[in-house]
Backbone as CSV, one residue per row, in Angstrom:
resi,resn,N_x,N_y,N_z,CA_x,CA_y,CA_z,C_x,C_y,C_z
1,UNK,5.462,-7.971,-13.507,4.425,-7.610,-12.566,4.473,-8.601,-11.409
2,UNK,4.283,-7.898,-10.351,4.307,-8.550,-9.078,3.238,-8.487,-8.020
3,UNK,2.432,-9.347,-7.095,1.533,-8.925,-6.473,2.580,-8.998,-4.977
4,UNK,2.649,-7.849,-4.068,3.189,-7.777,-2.898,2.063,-7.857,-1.595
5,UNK,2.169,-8.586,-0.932,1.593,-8.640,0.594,1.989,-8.507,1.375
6,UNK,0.858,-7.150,1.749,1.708,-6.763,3.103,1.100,-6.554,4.536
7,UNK,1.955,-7.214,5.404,0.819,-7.091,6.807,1.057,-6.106,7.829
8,UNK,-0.103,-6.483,8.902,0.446,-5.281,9.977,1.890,-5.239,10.473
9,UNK,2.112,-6.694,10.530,3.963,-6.661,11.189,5.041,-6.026,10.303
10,UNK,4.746,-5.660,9.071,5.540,-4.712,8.590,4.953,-3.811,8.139
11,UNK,4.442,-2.879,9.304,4.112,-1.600,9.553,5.641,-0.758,9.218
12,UNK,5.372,0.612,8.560,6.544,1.015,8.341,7.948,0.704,7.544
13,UNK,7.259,0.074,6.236,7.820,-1.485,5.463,9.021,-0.515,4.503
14,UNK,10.055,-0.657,4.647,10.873,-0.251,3.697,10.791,-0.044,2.502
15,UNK,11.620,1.103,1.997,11.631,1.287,0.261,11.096,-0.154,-0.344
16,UNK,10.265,0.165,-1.342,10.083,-1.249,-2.462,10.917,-0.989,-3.608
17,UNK,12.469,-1.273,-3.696,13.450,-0.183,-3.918,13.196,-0.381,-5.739
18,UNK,12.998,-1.872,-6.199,13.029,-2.584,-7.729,11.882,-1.877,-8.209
19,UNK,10.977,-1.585,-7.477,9.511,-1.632,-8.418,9.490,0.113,-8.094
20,UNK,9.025,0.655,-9.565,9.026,2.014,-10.231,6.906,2.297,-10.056
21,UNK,6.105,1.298,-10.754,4.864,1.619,-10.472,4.235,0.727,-9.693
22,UNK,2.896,1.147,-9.450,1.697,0.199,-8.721,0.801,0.555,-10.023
23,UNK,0.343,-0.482,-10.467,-1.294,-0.754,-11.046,-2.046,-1.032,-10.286
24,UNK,-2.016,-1.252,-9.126,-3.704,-1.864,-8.746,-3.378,-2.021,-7.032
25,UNK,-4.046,-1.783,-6.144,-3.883,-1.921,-4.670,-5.178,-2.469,-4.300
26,UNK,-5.080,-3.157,-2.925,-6.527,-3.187,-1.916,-6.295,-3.410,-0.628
27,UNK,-7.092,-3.492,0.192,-6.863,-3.122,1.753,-8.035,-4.289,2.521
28,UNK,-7.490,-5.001,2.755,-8.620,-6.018,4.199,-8.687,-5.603,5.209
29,UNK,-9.266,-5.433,6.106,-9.114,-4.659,7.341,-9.135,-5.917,7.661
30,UNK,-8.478,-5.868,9.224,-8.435,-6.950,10.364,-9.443,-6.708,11.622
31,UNK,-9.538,-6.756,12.838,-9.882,-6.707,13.980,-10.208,-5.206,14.272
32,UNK,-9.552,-4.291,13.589,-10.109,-3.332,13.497,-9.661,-2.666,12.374
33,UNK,-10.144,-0.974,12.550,-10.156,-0.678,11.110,-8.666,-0.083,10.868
34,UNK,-8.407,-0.129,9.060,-6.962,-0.159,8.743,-6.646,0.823,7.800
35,UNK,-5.250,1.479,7.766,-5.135,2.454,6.837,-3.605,2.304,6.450
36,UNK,-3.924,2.435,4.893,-2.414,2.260,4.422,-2.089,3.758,3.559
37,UNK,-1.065,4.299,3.502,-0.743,5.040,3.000,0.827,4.975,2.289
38,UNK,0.276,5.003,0.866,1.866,4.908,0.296,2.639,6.268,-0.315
39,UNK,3.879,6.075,-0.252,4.632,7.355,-0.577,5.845,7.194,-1.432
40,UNK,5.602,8.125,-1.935,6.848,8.260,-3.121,7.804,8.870,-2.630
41,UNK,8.855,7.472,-2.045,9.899,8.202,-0.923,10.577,6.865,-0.580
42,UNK,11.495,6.858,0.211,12.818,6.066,0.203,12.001,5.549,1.968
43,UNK,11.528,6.467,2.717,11.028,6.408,3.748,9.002,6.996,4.187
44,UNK,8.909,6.389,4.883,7.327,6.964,5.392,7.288,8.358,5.646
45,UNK,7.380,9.300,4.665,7.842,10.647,5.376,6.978,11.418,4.013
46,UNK,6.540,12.767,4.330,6.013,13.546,3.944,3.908,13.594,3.363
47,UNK,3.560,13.998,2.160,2.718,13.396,1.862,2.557,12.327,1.223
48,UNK,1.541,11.407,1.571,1.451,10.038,0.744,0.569,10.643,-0.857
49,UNK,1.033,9.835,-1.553,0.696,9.283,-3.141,-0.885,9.128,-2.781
50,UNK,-1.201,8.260,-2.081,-2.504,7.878,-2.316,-2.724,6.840,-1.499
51,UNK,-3.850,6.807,-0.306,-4.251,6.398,0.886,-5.627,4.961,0.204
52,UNK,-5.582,4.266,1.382,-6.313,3.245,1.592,-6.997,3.286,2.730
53,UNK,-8.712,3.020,2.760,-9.240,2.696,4.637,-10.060,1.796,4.116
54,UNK,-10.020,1.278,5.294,-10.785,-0.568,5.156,-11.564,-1.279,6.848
55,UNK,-12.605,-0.995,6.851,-13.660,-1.424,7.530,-12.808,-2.497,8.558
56,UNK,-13.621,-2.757,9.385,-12.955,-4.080,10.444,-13.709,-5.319,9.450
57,UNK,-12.737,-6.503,9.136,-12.870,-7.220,8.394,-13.516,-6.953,7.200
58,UNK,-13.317,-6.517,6.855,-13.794,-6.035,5.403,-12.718,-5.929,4.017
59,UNK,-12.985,-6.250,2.798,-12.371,-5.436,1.853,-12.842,-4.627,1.059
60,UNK,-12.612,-2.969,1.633,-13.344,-2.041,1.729,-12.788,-0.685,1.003
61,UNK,-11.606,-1.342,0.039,-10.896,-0.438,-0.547,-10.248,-0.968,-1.895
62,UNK,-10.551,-0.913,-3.109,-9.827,-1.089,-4.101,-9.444,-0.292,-5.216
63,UNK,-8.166,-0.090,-4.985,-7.920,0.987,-6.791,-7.364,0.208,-8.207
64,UNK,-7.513,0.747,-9.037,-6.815,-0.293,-9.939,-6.366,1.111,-11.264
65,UNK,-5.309,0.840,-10.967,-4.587,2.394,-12.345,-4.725,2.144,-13.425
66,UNK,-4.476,0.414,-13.437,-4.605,0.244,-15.257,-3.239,0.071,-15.570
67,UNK,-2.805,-0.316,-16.967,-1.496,-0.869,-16.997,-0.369,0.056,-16.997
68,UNK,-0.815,1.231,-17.475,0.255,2.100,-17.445,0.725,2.219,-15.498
69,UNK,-0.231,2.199,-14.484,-0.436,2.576,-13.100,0.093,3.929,-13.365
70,UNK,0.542,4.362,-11.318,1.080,5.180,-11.144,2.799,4.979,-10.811
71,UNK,3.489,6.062,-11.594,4.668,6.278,-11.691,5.170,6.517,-9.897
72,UNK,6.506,6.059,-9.640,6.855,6.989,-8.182,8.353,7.067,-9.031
73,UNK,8.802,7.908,-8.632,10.312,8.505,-8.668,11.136,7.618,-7.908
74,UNK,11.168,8.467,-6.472,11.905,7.983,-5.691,11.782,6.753,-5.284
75,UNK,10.561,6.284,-5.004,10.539,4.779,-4.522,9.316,4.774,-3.563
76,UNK,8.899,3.038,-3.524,7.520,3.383,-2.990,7.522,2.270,-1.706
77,UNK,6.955,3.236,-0.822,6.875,2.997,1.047,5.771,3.141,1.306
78,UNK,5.171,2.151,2.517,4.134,1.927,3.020,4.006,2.450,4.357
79,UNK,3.162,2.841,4.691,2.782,2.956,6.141,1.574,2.910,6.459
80,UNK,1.651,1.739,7.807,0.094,1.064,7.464,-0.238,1.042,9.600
81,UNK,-1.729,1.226,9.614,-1.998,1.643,10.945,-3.172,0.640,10.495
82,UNK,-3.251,-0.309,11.855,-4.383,-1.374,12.157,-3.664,-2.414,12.728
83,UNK,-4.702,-3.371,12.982,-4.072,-4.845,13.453,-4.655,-5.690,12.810
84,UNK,-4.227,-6.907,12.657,-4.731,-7.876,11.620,-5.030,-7.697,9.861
85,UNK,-4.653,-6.741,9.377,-4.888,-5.956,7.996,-3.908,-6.303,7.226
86,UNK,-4.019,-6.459,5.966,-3.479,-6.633,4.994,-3.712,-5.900,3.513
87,UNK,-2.572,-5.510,2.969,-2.723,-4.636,1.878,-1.823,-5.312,0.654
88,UNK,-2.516,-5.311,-0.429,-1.739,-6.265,-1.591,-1.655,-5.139,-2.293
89,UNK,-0.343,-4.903,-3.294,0.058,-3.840,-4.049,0.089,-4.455,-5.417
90,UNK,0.081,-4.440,-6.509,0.303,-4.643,-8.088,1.123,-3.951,-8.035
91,UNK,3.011,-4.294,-8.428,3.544,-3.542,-8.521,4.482,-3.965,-10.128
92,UNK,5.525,-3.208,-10.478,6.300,-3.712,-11.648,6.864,-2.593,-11.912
């Protein structure tokens, strides 16, 4: 298990190619408000898995799957809209 951080500067963050699930996510908003959306995909493309929104400075979003989490196939990609925001993933 791994905790990943991720910021606005890697908006559009490449395959997380090693890691198969997420157990647990959350979302800080920065300066303004922030949205992450992850996808079960090699790239930011189609529908996302399951979305994040988070207040201006706030942490205003938390999921937690539990140990089994959620499965992705193909691989799991971020795409994240805000400035100053940060999104931590539980992954493994």
């Amino acid at each position: 298990m791994d905790i990943k951080r991720i910021t606005a500067n890697d908006n559009d963050l490449e395959s997380l190619a090693p890691y198969t699930k997420i157990t647990g996510a959350w979302l800080v908003g920065g300066s303004d408000a922030a949205t992450a959306d992850i996808y079960d995909a090699l790239t930011v493309t189609g529908t996302p898995k399951f979305s994040l929104k988070a207040a201006i400075n706030t942490v205003s979003s938390y999921l937690y799957f539990g140990e089994q989490g959620i499965s992705f196939k193909t691989g799991i990609s971020v795409g994240l809209t805000g400035t100053g925001m940060i999104l931590f993933l539980v992954i493994k």
